[in-house]
The first five atom37 places (N, CA, C, CB, O) and aatype in JSON, in Angstrom:
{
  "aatype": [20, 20, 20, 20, 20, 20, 20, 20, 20, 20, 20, 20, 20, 20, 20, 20, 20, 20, 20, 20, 20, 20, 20, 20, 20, 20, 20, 20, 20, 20, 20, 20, 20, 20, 20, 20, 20, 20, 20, 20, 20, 20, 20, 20, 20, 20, 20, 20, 20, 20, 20, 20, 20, 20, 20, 20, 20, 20, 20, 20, 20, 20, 20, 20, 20, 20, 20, 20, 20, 20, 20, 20, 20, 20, 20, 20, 20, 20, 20, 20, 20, 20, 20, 20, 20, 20, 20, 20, 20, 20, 20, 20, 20, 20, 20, 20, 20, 20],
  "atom_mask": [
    [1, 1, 1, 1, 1],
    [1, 1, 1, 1, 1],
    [1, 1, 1, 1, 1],
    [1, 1, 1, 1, 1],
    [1, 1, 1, 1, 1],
    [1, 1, 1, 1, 1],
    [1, 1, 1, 1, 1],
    [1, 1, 1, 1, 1],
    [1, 1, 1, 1, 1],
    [1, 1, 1, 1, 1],
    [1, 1, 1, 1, 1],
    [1, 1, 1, 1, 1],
    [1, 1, 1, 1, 1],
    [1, 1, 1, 1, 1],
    [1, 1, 1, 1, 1],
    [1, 1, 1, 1, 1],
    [1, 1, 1, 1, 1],
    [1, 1, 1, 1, 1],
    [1, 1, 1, 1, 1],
    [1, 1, 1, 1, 1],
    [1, 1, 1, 1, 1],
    [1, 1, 1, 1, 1],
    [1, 1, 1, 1, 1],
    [1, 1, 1, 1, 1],
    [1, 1, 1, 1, 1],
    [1, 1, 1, 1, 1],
    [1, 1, 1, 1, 1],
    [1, 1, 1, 1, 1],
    [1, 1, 1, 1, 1],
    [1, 1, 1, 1, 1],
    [1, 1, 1, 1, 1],
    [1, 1, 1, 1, 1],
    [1, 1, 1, 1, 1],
    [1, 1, 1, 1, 1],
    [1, 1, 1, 1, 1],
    [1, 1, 1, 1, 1],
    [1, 1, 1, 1, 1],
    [1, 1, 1, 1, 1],
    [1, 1, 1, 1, 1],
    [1, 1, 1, 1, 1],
    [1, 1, 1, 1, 1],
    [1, 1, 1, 1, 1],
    [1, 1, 1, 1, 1],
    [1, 1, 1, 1, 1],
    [1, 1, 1, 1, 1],
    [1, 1, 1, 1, 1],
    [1, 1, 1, 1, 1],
    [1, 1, 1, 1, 1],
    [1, 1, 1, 1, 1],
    [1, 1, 1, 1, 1],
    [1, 1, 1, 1, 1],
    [1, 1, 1, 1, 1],
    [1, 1, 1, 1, 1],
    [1, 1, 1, 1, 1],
    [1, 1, 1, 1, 1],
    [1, 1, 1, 1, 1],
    [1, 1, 1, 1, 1],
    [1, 1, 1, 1, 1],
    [1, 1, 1, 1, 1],
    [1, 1, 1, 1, 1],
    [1, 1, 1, 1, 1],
    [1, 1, 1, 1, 1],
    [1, 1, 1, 1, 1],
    [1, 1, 1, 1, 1],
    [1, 1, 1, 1, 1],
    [1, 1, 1, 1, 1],
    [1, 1, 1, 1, 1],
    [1, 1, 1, 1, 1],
    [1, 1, 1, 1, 1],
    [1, 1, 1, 1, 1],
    [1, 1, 1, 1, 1],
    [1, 1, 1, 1, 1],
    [1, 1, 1, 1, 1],
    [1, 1, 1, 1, 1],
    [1, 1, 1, 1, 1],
    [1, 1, 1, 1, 1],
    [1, 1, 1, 1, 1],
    [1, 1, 1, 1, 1],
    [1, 1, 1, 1, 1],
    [1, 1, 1, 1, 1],
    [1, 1, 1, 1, 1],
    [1, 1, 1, 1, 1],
    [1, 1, 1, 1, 1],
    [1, 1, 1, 1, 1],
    [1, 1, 1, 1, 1],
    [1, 1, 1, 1, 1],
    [1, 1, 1, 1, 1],
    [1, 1, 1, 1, 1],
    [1, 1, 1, 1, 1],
    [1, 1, 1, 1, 1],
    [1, 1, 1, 1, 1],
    [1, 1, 1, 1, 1],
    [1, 1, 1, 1, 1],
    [1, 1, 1, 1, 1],
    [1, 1, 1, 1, 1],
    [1, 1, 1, 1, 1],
    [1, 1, 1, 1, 1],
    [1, 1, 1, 1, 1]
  ],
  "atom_positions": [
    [[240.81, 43.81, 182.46], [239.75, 43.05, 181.82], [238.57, 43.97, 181.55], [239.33, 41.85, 182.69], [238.83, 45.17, 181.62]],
    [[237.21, 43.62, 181.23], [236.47, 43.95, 180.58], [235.55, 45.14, 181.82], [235.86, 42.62, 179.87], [235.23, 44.69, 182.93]],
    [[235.3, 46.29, 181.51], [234.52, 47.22, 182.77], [233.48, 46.82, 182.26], [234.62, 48.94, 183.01], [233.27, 46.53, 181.09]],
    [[232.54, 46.81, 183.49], [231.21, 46.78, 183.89], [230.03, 47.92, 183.39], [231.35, 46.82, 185.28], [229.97, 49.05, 183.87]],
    [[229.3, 47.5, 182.55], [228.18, 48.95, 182.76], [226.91, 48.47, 182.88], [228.07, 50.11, 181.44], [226.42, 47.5, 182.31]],
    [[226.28, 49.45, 183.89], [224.99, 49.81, 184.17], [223.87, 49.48, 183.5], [224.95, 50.87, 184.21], [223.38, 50.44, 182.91]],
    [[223.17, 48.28, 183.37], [221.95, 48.91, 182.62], [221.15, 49.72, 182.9], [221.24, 48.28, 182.31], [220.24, 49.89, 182.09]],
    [[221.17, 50.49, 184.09], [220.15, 51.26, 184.78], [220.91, 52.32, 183.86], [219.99, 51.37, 186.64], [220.34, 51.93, 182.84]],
    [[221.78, 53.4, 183.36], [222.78, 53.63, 183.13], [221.83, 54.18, 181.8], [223.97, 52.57, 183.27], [221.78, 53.56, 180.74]],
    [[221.05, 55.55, 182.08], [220.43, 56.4, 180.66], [221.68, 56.78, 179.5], [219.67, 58.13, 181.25], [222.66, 57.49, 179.75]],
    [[221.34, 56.09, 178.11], [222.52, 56.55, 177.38], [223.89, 56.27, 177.57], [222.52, 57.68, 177.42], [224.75, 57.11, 177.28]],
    [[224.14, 55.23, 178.0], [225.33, 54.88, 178.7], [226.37, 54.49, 177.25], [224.98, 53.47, 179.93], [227.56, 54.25, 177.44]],
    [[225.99, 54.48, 176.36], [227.09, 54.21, 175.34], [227.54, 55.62, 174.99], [226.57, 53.33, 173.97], [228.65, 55.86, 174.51]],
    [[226.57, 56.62, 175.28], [227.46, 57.61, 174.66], [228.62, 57.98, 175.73], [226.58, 58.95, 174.22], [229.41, 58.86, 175.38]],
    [[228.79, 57.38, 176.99], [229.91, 57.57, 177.68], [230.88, 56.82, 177.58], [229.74, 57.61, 178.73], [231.97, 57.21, 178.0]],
    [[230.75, 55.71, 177.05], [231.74, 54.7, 176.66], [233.19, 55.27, 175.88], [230.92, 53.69, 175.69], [233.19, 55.97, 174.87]],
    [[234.49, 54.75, 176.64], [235.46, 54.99, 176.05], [236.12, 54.02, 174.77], [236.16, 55.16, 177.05], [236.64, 52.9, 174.85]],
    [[235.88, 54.99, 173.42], [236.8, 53.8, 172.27], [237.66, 53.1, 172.89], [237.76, 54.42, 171.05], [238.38, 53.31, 173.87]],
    [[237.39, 51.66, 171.71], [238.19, 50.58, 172.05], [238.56, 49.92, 173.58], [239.27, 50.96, 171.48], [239.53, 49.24, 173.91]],
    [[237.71, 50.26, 174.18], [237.53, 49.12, 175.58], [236.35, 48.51, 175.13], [237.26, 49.8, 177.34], [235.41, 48.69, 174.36]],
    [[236.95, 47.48, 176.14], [235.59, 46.26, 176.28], [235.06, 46.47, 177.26], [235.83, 44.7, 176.37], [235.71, 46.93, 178.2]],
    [[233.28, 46.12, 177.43], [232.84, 46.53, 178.44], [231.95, 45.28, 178.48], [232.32, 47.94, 178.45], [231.71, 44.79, 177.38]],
    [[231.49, 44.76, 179.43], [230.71, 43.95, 179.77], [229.17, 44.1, 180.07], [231.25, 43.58, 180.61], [228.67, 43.99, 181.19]],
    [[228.57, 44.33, 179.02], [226.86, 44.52, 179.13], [226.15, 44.16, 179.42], [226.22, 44.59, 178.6], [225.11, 44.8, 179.53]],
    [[226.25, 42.83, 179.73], [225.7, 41.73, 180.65], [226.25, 40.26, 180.51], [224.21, 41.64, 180.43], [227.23, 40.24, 179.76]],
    [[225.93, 39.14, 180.98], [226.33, 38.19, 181.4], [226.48, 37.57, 180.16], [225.65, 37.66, 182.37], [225.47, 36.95, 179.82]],
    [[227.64, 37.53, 179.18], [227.94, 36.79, 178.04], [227.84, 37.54, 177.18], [227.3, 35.74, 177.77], [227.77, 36.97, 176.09]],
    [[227.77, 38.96, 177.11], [227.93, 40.21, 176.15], [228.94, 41.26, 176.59], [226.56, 40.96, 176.01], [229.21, 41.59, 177.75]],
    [[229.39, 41.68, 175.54], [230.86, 42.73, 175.5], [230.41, 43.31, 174.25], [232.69, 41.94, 175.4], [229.8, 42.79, 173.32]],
    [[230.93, 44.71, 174.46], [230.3, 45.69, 173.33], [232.13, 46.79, 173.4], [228.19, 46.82, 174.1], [232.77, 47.0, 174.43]],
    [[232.39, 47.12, 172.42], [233.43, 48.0, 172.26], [233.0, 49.09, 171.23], [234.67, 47.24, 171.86], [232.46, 48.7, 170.2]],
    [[233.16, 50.15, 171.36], [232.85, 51.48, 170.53], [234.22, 51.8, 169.74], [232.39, 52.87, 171.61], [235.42, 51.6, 169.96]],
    [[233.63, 52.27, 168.95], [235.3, 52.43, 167.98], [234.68, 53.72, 167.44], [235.9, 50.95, 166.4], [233.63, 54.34, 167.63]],
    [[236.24, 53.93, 166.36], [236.0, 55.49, 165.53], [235.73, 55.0, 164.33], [237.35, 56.69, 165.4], [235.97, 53.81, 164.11]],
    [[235.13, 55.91, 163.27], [234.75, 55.37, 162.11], [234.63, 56.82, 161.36], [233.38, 54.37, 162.22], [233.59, 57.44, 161.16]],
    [[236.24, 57.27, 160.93], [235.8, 58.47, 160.34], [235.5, 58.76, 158.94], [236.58, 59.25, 160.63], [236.51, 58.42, 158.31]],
    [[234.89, 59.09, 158.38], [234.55, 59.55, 156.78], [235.09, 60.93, 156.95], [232.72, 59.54, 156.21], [235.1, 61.84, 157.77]],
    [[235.78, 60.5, 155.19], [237.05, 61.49, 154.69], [238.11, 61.75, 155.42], [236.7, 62.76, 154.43], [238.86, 62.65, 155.06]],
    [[238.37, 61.02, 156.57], [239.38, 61.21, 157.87], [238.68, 62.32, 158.53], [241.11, 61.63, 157.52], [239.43, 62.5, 159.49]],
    [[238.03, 62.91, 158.61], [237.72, 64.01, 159.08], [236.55, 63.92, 160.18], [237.45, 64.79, 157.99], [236.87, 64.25, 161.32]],
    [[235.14, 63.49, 159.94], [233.81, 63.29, 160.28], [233.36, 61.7, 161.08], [233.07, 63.5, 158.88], [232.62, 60.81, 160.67]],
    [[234.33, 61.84, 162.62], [233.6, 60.66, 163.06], [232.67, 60.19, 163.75], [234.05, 60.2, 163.37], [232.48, 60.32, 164.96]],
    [[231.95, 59.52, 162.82], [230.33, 58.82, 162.62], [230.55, 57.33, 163.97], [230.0, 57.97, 160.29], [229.55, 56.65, 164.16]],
    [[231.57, 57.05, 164.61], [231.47, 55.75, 165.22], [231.2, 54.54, 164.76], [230.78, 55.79, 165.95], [230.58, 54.38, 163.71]],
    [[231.62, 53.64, 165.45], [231.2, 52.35, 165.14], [231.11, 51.59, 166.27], [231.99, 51.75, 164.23], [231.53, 51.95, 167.37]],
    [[230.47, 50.27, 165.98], [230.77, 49.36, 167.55], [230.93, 47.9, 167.33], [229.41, 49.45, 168.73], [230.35, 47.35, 166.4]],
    [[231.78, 47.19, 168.22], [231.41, 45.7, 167.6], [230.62, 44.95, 169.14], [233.25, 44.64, 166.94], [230.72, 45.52, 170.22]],
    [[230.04, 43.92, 169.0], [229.72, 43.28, 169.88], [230.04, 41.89, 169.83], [228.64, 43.53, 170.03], [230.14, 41.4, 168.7]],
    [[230.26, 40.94, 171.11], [230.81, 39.8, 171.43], [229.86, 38.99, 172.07], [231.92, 39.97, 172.17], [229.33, 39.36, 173.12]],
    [[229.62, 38.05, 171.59], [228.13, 37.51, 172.61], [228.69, 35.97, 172.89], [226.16, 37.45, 171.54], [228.56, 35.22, 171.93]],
    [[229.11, 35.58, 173.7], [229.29, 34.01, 174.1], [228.11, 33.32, 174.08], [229.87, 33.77, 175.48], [227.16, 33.78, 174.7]],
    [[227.98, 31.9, 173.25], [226.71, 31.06, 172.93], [227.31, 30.06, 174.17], [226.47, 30.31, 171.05], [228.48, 30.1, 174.57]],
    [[226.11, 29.07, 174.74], [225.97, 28.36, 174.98], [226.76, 27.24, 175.64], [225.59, 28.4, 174.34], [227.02, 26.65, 176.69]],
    [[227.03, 27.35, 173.88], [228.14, 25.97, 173.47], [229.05, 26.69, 174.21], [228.7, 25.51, 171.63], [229.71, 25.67, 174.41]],
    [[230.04, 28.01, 175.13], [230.86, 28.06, 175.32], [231.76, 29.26, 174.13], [231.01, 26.78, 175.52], [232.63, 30.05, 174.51]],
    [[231.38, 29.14, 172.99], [232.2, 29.65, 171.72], [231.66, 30.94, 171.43], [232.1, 28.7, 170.38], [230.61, 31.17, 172.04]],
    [[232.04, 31.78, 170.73], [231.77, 33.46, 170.53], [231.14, 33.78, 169.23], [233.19, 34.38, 170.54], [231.19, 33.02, 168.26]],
    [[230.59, 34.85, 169.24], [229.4, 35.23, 167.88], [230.48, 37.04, 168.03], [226.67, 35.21, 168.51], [230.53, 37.92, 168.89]],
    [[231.06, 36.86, 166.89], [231.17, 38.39, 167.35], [230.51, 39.18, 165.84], [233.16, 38.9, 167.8], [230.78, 38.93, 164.66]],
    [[229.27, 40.52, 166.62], [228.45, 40.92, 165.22], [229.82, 42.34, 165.13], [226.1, 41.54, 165.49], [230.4, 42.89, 166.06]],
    [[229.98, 42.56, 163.57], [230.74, 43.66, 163.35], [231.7, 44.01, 163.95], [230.22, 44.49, 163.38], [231.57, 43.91, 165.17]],
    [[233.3, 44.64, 163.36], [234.31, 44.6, 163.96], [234.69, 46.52, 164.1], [235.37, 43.49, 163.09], [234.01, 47.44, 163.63]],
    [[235.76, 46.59, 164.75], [236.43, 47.64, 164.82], [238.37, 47.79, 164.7], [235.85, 48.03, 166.05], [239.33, 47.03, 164.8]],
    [[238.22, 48.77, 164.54], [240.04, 48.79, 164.95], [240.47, 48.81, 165.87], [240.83, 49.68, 164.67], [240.35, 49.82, 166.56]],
    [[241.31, 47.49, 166.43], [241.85, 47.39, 167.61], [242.95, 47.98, 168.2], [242.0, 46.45, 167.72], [243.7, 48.39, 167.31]],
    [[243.44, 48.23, 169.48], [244.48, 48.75, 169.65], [244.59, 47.33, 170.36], [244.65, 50.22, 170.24], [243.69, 46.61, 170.78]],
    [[246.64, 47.07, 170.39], [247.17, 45.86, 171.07], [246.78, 45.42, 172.23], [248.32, 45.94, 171.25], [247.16, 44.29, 172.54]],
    [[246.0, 46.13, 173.1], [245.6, 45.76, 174.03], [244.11, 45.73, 174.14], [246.18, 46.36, 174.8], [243.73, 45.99, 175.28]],
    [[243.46, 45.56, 173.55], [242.03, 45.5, 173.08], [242.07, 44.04, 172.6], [241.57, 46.67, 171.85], [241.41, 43.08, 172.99]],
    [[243.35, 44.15, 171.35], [243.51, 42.38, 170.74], [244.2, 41.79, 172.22], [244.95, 42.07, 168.94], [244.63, 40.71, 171.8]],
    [[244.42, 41.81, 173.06], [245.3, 40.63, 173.68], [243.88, 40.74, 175.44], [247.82, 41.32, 174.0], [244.14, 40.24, 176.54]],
    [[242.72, 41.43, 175.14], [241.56, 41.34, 176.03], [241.07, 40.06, 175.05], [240.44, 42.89, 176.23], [241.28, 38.84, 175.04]],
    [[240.34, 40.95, 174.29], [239.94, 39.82, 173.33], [240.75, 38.23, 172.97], [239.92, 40.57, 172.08], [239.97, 37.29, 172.83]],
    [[241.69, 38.03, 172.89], [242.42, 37.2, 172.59], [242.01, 36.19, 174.05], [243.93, 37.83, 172.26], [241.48, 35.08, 174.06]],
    [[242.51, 37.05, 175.3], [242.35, 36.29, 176.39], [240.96, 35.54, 176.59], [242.63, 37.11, 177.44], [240.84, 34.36, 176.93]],
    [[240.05, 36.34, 176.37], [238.42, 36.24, 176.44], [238.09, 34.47, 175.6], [237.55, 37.95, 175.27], [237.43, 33.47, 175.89]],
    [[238.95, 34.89, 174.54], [237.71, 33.54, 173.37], [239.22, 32.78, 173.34], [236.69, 34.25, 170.99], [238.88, 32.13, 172.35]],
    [[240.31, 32.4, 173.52], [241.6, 31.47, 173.37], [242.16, 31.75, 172.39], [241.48, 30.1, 173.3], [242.31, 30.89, 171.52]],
    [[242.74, 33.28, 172.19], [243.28, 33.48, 170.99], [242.7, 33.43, 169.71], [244.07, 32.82, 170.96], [243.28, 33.12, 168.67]],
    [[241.1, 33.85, 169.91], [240.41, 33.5, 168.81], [239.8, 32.21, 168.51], [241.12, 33.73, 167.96], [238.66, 32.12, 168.05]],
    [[240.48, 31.31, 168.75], [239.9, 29.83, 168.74], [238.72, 29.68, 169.17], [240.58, 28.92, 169.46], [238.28, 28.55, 168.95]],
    [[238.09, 30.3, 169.65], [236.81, 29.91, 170.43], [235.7, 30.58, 169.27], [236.72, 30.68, 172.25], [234.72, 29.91, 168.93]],
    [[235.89, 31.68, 168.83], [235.17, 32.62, 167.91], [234.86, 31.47, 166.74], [236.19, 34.09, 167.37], [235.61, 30.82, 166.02]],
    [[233.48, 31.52, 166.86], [232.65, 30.56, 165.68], [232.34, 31.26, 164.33], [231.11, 30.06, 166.25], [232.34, 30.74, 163.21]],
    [[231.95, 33.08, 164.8], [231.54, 33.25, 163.39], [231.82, 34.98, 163.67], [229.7, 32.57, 162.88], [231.78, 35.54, 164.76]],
    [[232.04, 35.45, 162.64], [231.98, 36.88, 162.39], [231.13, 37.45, 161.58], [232.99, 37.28, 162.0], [231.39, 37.58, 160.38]],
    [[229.91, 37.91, 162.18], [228.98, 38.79, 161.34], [229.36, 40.37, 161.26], [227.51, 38.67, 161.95], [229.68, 41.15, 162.17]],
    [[229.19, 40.61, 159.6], [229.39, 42.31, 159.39], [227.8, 42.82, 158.88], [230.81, 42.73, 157.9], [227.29, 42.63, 157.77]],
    [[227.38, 43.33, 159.72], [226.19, 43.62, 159.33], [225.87, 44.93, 157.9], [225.64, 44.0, 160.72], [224.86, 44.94, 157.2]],
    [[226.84, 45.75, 157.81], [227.44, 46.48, 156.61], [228.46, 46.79, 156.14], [227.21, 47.28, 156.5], [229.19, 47.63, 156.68]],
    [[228.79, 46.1, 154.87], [229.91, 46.82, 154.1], [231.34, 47.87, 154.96], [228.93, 47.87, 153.1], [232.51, 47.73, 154.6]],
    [[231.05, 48.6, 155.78], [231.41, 49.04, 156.25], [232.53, 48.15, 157.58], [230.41, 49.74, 156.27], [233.67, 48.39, 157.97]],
    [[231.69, 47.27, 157.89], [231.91, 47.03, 158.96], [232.82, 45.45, 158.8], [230.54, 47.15, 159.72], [233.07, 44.61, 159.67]],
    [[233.08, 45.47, 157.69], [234.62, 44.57, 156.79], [235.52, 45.3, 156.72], [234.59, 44.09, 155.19], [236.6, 44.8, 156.39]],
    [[235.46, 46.4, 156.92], [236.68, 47.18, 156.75], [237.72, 46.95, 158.19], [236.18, 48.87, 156.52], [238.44, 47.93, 158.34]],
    [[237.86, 46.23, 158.9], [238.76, 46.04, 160.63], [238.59, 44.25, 160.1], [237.48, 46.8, 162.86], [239.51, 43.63, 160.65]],
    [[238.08, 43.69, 159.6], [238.42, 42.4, 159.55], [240.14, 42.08, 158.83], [237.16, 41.75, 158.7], [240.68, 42.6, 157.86]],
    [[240.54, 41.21, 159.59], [242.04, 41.52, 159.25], [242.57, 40.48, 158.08], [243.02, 41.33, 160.72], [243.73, 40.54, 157.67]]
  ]
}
């Protein structure tokens, strides 16, 4: 399931391993992905998961999953069912929407 990080934790995303989920605090999950231009030059990406309220998921911007990234996620929100909305904050970040 999802590792734990630090907010005390200086710069702690740049230690983050692609495509895990990590738990950033209490109803947030953040995953780092690759995002290379020309295949060559990778610039990163990240998506984040924020559980509302209601119970149901906000996830801002996506990434490329590996099968076990989709079946964290999957477990997390009910196979998706729970996920209310998908924000891409750039152009870019439609490109992993499936």
């Amino acid at each position: 399931m999802a590792s734990a990080v630090s907010p005390q934790t200086p710069n702690a995303a740049q230690n983050l391993d692609k495509n895990e989920l990590y738990s950033i605090g209490p109803g947030f999950w953040n995953v780092r992905g690759s995002f290379k231009i020309l295949k060559v030059l990778d610039i990163e990406t990240q998506m984040s998961i924020i559980k509302r309220r209601n119970g149901r998921f906000l996830v801002i911007d996506t990434v490329e999953m590996t099968d076990r990234l989709r079946q964290e996620i999957d477990q997390l929100t009910n196979n998706g069912e729970k996920i209310e909305a998908v924000i891409a904050t750039h152009p870019f970040h439609t490109l992993s929407i499936p």
